[in-house]
N, C-alpha and C positions, 0 to 999 in steps of 0.2 A: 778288301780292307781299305777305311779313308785311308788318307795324307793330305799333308797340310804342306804349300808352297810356302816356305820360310825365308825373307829377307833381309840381310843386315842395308838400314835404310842410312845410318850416322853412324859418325865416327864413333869409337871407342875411347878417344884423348882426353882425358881431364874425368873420365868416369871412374867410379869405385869399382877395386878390387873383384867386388863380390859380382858386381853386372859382365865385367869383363871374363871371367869363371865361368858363367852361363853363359854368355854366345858362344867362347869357345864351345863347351858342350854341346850346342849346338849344331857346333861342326861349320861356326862361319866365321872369316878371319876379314876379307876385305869386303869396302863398301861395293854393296850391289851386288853380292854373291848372293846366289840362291842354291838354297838344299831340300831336297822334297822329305819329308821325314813323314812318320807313322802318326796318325791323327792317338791318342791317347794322354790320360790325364797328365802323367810327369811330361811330356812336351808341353801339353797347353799351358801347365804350370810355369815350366821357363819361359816361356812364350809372352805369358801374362807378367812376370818379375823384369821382365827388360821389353816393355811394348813401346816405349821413347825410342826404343831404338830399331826395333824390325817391324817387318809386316808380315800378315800371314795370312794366308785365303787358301782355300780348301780347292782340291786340284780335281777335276772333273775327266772321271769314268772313262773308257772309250769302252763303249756296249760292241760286239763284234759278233 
């Protein structure tokens, strides 16, 4: 299954309610945290509703 390398890149201060709702659901509280999450549409979806504020690049396999 992908996943997606998830980063909270800025602050949260002075943001609306509704963006600070979705990082938390993200599962990311401080700047520069990273969470590896499940590549699917309701992630991409928050992903895409707060993209000012994280980054996200897709985390690459290790074939074994």
């Amino acid at each position: 299954m992908a996943e997606l390398r998830v980063t909270l890149k800025k602050s949260l201060i002075g943001e609306q309610w509704r963006n600070r709702r979705t990082v938390a659901g993200l599962g990311l509280t401080k700047v520069n945290q990273t969470r590896t999450l499940p590549d699917n549409d309701s992630i991409r979806g928050m992903i895409f509703k707060v993209k000012h504020l994280v980054s996200a690049e897709p985390v690459e396999e290790n074939s074994q």
